[in-house]
Backbone as CSV, one residue per row, in Angstrom:
resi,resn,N_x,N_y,N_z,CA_x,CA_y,CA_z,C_x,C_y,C_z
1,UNK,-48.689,-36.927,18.421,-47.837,-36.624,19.560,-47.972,-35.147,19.887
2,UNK,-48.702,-34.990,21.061,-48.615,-33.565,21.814,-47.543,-33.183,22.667
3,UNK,-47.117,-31.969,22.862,-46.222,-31.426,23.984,-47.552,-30.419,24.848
4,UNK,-46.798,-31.145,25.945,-47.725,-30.393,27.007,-46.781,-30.466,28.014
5,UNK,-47.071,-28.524,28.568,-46.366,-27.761,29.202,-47.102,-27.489,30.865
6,UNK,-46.882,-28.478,31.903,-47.606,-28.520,32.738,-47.454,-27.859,34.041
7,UNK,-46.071,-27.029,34.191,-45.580,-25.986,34.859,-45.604,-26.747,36.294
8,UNK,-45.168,-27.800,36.288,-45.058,-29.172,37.819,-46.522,-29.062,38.239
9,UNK,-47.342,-28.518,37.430,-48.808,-29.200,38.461,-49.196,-30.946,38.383
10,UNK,-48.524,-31.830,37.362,-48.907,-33.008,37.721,-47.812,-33.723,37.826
11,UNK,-47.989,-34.377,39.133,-46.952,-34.990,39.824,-47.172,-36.593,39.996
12,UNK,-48.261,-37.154,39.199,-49.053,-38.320,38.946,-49.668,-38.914,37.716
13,UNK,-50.076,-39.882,37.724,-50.882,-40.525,36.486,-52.294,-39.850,37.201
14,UNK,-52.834,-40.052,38.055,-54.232,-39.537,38.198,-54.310,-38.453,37.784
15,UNK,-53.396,-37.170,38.313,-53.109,-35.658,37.294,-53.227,-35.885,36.034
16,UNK,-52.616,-36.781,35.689,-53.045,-36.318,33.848,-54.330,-37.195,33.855
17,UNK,-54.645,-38.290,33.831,-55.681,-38.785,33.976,-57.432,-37.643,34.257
18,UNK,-57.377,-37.137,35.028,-57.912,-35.649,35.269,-57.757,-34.783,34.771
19,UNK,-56.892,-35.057,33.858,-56.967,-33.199,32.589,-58.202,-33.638,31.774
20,UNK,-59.168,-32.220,31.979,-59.805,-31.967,30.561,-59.075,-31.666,29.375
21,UNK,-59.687,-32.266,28.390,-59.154,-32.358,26.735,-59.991,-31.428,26.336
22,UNK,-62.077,-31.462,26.381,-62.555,-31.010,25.819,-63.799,-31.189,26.793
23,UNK,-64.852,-31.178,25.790,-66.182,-30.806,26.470,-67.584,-31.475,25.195
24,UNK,-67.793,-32.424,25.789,-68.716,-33.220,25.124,-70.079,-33.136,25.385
25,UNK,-71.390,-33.295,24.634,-72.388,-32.293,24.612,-73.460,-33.666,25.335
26,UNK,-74.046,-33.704,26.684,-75.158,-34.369,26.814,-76.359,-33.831,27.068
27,UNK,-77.737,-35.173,27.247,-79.150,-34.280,27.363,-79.199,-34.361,28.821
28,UNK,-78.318,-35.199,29.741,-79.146,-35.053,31.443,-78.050,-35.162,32.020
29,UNK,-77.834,-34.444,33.412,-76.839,-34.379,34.184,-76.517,-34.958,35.116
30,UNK,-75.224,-35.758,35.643,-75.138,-36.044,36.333,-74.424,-35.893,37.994
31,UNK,-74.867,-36.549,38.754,-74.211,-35.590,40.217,-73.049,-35.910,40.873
32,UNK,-72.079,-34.499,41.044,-70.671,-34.521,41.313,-70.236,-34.477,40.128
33,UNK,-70.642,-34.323,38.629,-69.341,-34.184,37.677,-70.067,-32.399,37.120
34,UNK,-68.937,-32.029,36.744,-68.214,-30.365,36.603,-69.638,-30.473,34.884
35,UNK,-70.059,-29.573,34.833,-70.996,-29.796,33.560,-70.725,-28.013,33.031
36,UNK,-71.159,-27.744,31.574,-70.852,-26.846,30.611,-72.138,-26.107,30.115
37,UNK,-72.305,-24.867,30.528,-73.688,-24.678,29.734,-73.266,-23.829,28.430
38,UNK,-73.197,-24.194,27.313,-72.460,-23.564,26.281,-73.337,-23.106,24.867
39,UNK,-74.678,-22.935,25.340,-76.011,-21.736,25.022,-76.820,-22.960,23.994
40,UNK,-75.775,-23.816,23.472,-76.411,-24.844,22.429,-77.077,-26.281,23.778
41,UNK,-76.726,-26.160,24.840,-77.062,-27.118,25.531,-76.133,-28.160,26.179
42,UNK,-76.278,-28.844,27.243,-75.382,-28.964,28.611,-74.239,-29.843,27.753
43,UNK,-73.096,-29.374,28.042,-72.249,-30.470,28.369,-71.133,-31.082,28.844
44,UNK,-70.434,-32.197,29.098,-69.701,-33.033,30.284,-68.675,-32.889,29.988
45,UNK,-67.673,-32.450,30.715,-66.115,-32.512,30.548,-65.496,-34.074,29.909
46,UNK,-64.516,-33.882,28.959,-63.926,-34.776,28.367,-62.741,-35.125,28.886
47,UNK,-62.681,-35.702,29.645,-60.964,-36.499,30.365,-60.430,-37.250,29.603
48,UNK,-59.043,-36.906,29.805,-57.520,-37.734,29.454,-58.156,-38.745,29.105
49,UNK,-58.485,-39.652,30.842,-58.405,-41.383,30.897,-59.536,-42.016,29.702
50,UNK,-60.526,-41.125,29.233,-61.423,-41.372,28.726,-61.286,-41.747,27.271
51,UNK,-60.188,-40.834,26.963,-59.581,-41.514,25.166,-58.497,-41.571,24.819
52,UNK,-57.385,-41.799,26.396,-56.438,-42.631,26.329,-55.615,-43.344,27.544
53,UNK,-54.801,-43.872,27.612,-54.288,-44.329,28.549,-52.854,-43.657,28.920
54,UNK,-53.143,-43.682,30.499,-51.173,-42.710,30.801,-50.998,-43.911,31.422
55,UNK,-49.836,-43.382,31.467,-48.494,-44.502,32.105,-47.163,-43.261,31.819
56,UNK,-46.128,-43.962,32.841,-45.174,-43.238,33.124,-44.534,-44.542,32.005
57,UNK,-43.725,-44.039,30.885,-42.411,-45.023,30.068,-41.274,-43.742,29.803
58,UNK,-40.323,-44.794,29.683,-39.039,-44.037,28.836,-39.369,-43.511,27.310
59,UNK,-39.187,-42.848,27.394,-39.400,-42.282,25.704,-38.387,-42.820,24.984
60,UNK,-39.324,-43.395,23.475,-38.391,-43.785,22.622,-37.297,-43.111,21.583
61,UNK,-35.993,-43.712,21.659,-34.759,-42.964,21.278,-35.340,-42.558,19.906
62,UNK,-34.515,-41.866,19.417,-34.766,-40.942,18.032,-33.324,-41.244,17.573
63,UNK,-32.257,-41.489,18.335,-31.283,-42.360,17.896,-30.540,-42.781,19.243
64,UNK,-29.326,-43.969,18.554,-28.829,-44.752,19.535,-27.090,-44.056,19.602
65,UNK,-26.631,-44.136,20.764,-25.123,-43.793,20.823,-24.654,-45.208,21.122
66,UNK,-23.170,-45.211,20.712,-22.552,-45.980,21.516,-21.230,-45.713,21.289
67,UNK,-20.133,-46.151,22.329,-18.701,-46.031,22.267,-18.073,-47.351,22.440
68,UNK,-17.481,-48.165,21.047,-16.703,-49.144,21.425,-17.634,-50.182,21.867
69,UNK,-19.106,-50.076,21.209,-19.753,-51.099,21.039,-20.669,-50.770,22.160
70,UNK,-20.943,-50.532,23.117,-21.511,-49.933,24.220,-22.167,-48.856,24.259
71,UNK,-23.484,-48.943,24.584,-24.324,-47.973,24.647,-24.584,-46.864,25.369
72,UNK,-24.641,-45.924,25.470,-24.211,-44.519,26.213,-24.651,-43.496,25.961
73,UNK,-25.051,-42.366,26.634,-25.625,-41.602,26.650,-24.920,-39.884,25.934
74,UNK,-25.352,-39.444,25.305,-24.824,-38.366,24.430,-25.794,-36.903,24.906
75,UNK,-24.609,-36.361,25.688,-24.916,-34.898,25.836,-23.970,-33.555,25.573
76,UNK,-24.893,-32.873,24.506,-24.357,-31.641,24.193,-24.340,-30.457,24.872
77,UNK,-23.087,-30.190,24.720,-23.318,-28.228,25.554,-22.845,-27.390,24.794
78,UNK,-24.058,-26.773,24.957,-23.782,-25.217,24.005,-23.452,-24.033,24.747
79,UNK,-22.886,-23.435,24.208,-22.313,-22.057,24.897,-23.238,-21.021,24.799
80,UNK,-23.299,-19.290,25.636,-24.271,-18.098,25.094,-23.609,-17.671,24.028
81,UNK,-23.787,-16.912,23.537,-23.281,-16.065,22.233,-22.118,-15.375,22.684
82,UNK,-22.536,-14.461,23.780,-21.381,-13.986,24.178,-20.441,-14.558,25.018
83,UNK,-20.658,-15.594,25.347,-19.291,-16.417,26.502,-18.289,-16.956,25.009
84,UNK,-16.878,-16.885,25.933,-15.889,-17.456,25.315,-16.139,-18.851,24.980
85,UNK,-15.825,-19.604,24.246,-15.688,-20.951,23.457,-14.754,-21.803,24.438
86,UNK,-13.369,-21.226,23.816,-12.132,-21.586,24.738,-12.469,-21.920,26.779
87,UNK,-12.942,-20.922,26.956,-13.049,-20.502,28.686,-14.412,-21.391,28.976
88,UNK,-15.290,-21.522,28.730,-16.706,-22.471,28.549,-16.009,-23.880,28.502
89,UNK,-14.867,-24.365,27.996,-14.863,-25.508,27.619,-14.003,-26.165,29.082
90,UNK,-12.902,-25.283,29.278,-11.811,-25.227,30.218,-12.932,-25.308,31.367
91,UNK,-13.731,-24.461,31.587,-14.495,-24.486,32.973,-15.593,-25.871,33.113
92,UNK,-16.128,-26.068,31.771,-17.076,-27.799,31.668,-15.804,-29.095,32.370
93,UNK,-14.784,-28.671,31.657,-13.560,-30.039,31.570,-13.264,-30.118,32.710
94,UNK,-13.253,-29.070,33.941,-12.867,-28.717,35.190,-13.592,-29.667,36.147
95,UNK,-15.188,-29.379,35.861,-16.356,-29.450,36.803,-16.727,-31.077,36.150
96,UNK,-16.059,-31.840,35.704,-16.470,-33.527,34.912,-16.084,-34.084,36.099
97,UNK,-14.551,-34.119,36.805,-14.646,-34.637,38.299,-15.576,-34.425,39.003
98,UNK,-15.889,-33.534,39.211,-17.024,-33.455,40.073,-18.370,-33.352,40.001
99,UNK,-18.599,-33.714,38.523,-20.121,-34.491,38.386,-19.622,-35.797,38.404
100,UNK,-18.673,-36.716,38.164,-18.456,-38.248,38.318,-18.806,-38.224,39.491
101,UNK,-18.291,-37.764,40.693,-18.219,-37.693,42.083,-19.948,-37.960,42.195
102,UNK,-20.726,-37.002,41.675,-21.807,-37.175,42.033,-22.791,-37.606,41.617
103,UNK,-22.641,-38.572,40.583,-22.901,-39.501,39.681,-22.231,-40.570,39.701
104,UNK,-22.224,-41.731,41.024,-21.402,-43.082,40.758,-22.012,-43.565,40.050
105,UNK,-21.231,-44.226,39.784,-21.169,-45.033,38.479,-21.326,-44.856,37.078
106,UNK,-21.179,-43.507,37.289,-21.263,-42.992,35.737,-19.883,-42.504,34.991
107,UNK,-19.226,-42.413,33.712,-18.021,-42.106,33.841,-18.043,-41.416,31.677
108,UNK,-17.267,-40.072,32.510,-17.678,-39.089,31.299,-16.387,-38.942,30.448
109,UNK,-16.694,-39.190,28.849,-15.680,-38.986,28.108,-15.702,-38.113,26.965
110,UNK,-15.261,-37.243,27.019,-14.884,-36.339,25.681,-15.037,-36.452,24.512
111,UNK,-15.867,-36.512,23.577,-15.750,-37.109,22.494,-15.358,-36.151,21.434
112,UNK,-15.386,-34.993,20.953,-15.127,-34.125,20.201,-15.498,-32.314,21.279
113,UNK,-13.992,-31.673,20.930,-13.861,-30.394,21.951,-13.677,-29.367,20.794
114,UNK,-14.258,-28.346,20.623,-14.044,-27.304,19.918,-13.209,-26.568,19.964
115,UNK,-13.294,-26.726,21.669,-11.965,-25.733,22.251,-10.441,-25.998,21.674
116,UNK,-10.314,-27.279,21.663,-8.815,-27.678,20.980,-8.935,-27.046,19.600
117,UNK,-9.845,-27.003,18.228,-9.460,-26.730,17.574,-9.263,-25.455,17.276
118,UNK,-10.208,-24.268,18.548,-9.536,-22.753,18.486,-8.320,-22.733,18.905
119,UNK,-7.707,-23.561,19.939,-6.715,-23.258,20.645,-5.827,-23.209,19.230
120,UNK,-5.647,-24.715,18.528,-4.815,-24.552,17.628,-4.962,-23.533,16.902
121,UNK,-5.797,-23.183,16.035,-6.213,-21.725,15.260,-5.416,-20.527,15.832
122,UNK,-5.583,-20.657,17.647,-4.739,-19.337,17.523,-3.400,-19.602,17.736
123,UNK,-3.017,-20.781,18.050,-1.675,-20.874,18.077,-0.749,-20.952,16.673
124,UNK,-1.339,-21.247,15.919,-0.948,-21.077,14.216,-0.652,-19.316,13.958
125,UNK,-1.636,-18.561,14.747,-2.259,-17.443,14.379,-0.925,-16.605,14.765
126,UNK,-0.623,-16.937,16.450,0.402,-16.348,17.024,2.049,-16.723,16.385
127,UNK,2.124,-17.802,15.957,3.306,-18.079,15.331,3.164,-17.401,14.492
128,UNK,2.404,-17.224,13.433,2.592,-16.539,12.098,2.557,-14.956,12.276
129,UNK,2.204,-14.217,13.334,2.309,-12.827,13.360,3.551,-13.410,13.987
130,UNK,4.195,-13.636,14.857,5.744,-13.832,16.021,6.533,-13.796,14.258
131,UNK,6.916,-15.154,13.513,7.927,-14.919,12.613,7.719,-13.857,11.621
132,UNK,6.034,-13.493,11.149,6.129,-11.866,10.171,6.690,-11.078,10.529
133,UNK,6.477,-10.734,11.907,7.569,-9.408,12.632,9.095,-9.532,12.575
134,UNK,9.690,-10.560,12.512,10.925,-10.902,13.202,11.235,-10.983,11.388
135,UNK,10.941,-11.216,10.394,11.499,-11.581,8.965,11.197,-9.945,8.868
136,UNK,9.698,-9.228,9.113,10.418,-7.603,8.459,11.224,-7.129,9.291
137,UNK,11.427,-7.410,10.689,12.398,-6.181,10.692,13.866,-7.280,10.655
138,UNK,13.768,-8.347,10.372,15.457,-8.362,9.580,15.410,-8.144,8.058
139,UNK,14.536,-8.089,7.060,14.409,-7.109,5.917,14.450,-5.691,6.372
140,UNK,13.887,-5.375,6.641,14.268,-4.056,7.247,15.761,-3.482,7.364
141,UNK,16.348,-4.268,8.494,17.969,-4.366,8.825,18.548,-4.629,7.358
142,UNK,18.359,-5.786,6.867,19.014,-5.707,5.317,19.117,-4.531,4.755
143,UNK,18.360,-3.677,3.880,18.084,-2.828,3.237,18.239,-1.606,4.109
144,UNK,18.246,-1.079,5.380,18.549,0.231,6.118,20.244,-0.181,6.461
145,UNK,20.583,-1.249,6.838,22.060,-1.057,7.458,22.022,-0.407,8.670
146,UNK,21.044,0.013,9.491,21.387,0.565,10.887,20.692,0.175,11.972
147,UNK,21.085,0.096,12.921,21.127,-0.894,13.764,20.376,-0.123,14.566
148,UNK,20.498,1.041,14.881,19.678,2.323,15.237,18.321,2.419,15.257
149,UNK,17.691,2.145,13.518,16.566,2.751,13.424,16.179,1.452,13.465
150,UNK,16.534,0.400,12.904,16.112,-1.335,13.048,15.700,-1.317,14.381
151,UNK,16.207,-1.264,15.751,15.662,-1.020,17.147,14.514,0.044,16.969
152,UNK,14.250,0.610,17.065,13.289,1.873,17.215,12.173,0.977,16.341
153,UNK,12.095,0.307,15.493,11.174,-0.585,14.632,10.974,-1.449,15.356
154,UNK,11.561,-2.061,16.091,11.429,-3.529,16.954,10.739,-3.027,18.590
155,UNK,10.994,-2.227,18.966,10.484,-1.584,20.041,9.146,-1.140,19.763
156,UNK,9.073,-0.537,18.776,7.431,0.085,18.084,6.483,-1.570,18.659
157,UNK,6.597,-1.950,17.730,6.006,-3.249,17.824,5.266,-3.719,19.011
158,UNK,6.253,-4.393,19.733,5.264,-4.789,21.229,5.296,-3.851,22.036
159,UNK,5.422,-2.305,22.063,4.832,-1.599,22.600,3.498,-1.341,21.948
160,UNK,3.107,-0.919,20.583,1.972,-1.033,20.067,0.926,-2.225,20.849
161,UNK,1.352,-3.141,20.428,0.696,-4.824,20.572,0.244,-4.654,22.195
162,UNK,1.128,-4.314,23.031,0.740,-4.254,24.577,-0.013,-2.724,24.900
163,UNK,-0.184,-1.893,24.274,-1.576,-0.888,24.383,-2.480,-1.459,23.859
164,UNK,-2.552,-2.212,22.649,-3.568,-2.609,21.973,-4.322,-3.461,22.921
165,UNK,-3.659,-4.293,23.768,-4.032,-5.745,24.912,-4.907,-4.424,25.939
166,UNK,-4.025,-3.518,26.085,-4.594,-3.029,27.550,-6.123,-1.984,27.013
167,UNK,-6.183,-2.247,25.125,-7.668,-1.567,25.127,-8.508,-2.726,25.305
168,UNK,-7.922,-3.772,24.543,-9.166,-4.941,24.296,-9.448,-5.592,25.723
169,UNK,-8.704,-5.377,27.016,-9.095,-5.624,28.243,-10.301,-5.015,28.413
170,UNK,-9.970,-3.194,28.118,-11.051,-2.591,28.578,-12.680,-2.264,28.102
171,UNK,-12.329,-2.934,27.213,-13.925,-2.839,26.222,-14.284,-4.587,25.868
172,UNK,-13.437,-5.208,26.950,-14.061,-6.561,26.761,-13.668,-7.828,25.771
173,UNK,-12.847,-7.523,24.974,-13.006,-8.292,23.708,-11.954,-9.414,24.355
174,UNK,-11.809,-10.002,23.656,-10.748,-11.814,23.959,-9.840,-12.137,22.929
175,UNK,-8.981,-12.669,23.377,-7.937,-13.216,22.121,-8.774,-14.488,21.391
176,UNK,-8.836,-14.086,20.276,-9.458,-15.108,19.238,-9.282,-15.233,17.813
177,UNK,-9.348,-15.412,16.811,-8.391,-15.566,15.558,-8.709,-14.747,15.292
178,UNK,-9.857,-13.753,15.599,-10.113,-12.328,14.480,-9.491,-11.535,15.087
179,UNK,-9.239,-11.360,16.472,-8.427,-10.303,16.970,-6.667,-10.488,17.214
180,UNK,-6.571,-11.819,17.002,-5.361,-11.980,16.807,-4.696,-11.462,15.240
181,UNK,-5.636,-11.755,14.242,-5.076,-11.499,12.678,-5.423,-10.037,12.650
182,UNK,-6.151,-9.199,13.463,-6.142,-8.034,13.078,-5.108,-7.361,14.094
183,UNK,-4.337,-8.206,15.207,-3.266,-7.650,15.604,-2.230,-7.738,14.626
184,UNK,-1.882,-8.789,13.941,-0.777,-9.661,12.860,-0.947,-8.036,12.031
185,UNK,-1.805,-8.090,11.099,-2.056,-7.094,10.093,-1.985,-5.462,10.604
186,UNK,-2.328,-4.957,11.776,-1.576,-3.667,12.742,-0.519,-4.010,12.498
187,UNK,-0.012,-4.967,13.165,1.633,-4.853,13.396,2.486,-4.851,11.881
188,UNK,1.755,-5.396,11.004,2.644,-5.054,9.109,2.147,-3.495,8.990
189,UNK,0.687,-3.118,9.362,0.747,-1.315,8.891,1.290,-0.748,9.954
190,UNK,1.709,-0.767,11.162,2.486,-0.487,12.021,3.994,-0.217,11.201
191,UNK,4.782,-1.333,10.763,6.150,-1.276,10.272,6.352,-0.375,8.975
192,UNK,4.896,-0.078,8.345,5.421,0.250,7.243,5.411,1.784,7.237
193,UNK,4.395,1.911,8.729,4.327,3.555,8.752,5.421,4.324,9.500
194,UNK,5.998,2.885,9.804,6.995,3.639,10.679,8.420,3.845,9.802
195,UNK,8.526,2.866,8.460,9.500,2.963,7.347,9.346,4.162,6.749
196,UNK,7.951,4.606,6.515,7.125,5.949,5.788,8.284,7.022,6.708
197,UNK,8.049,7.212,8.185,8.370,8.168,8.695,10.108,8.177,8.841
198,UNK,11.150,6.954,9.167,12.013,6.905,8.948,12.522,7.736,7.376
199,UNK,11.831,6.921,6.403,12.661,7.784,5.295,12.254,9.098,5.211
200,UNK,11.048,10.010,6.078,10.851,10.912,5.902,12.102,11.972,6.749
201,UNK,12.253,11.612,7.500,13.135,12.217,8.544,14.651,12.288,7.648
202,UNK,15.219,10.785,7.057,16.276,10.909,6.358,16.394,11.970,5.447
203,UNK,14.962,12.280,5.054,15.342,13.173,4.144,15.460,14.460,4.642
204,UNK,14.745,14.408,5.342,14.354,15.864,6.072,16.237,16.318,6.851
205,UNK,16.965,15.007,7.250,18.507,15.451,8.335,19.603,15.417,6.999
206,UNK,19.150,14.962,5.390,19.982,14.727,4.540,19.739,16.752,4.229
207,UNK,18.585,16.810,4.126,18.666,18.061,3.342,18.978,19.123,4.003
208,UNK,19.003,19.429,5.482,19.556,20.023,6.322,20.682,20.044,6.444
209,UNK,21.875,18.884,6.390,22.751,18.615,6.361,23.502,19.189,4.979
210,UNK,22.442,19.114,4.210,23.462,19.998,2.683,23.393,21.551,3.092
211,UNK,22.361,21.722,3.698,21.865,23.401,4.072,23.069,23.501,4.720
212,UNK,23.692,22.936,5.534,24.991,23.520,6.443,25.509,23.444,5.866
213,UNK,25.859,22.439,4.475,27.211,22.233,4.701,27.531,23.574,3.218
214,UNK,26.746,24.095,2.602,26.984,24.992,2.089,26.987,26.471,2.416
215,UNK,26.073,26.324,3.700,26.617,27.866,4.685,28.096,28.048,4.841
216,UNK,28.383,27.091,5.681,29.755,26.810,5.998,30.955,27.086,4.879
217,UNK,30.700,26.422,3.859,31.623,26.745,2.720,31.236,28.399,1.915
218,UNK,30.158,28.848,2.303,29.905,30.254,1.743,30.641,31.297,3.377
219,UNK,30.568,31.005,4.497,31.616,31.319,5.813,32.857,30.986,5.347
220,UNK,33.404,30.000,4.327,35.086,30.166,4.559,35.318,30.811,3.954
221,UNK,34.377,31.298,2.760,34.494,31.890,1.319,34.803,33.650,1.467
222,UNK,34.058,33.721,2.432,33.685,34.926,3.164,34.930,36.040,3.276
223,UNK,35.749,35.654,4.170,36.891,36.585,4.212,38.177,36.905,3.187
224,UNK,38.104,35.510,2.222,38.512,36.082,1.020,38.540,36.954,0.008
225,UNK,36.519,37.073,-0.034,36.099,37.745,-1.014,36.511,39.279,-0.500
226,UNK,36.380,39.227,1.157,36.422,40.686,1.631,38.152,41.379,1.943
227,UNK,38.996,40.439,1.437,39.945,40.555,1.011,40.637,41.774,-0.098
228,UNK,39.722,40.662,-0.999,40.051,41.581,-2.267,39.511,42.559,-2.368
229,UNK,38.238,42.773,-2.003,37.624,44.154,-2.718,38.587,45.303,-1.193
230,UNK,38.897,44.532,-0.563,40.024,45.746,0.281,40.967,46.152,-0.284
């Protein structure tokens, strides 16, 4: 079995029938056929029809489909590397009306979609970053008691998450489980840097707060001392 790549020049059995194969060596020539002088001595073009027979047939299956006992035709579509999965599938599922339309009597069914099982993937993906956020910052609230800095934590968040959207617009990228779990995982080092800086500050308004409050008591102290030595 050959593959032959005929770039639409044969549009017939006589076309292939008329392909040279090769070139076969005789002693005398004859008139009207194409002859070879190939230094060893003359010889005659070797045609198709000559050592085999064409005919136009269906090529035989390599396997059989069927649905529900019925025989049917099985076609795959593959996506580029870089097109979305999800968006490729949505736009095929779109355009099936309107290859039925132009294909009576033909009628197209779905048999396995990839797209459903990313969709789920990221919808697992998005629930599980949605309740991580919402359980730390009510741990959070547990253990701080203020209602104050608990907001300022909850605000961080989908303001982060919505710059992050408006980079991955601009350099192209798509919501997909890797960029969804590496939003999930931002948004936990997000909370914790922002716990880092909360207790840094506490300490920083606790220890200030002792700094006054012992000025102040060295100011009341003040006019006493200058009391006595009067």
């Amino acid at each position: 079995q050959y593959l032959v790549k005929s770039s639409s020049l044969f549009n017939s059995e006589a076309d292939f029938e008329n392909l040279i194969v090769s070139y076969k060596p005789t002693e005398a020539t004859t008139g009207g056929s194409a002859m070879q002088n190939t230094g060893a001595g003359v010889s005659a073009p070797l045609f198709l029809r000559e050592v085999a027979t064409v005919k136009f047939e269906n090529a035989q299956p390599d396997n059989i489909m069927r649905i529900n006992g019925e025989r049917c035709i099985g076609l795959s579509v593959y996506k580029e590397t870089q097109f979305n999965t999800v968006k490729a599938v949505d736009l095929i599922t779109s355009q099936l009306s309107v290859i039925e339309q132009a294909l009576p009597g033909y009628r197209f069914q779905v048999i396995s979609n990839q797209g459903t099982f990313i969709k789920q993937a990221i919808g697992e993906v998005m629930n599980s970053a949605f309740f991580g956020m919402l359980l730390a910052v009510l741990v959070l609230f547990f253990f701080l008691r203020r209602i104050g800095t608990t907001l300022i934590v909850s605000v961080s968040i989908p303001i982060s998450i919505i710059a992050t959207f408006t980079m991955m617009y601009f350099n192209g990228l798509t919501l997909n489980v890797m960029t969804l779990s590496g939003l999930a995982l931002g948004a936990g080092m997000l909370i914790d840097n922002v716990i880092v800086v909360i207790e840094r500050y506490s300490e920083i308004g606790n220890r200030a707060w002792s700094i006054e409050r012992q000025s102040s008591t060295v100011r009341r102290r003040s006019p006493g001392l200058s009391l006595l030595l009067h």
